[in-house]
C-alpha positions, 0 to 999 in steps of 0.5 A, spaced: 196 172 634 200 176 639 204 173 644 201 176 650 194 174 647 197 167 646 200 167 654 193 171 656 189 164 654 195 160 658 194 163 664 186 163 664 188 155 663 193 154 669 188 159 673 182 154 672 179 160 669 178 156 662 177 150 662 176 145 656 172 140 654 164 137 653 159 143 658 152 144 658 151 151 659 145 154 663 141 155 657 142 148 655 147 150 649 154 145 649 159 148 649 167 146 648 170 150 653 168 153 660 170 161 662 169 161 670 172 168 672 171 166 679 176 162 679 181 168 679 183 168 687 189 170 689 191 178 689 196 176 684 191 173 679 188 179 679 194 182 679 196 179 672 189 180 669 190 188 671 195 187 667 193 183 661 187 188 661 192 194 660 196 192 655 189 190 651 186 197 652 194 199 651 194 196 644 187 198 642 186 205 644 193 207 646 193 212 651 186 216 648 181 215 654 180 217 660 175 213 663 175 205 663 168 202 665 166 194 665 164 188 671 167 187 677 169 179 677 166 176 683 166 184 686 174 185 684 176 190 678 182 188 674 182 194 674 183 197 680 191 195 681 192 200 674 189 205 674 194 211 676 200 208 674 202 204 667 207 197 667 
């Protein structure tokens, strides 16, 4: 696994976005573990995942696309932050 994976799934714990443990799911499956995207508050947790998302994108298409589509997290685009620039 990458680094930057490895690190991903650290900052999701650290963020109370994953949690682990015994869930019951609404449709009543268990589950080890919890992911919660509304828990990413703060302009700098959005910040990092725009980032996260990037280099995801970035290492699984390279630079050939020109447009990104996907959910808002509780009405935020990670992408928002990144869009006309690259880190």
């Amino acid at each position: 696994m990458e680094d930057y994976k490895r690190e991903f799934i650290e900052f999701m714990v650290q963020s109370n976005v994953l949690k682990f443990g015994d869930f019951t799911l609404k449709s009543g499956r268990k589950s080890p573990f919890f992911m919660n995207a509304g828990a990413y508050v703060t302009g700098e947790q959005l910040h990092k995942l725009g980032l996260y998302y990037a280099r995801a994108i970035h290492d699984n298409f390279g630079l050939d696309f020109d447009v990104v589509f996907g959910p808002c997290l509780q009405g935020h685009s990670p992408f928002g932050n990144h869009r006309n620039g690259h880190q």
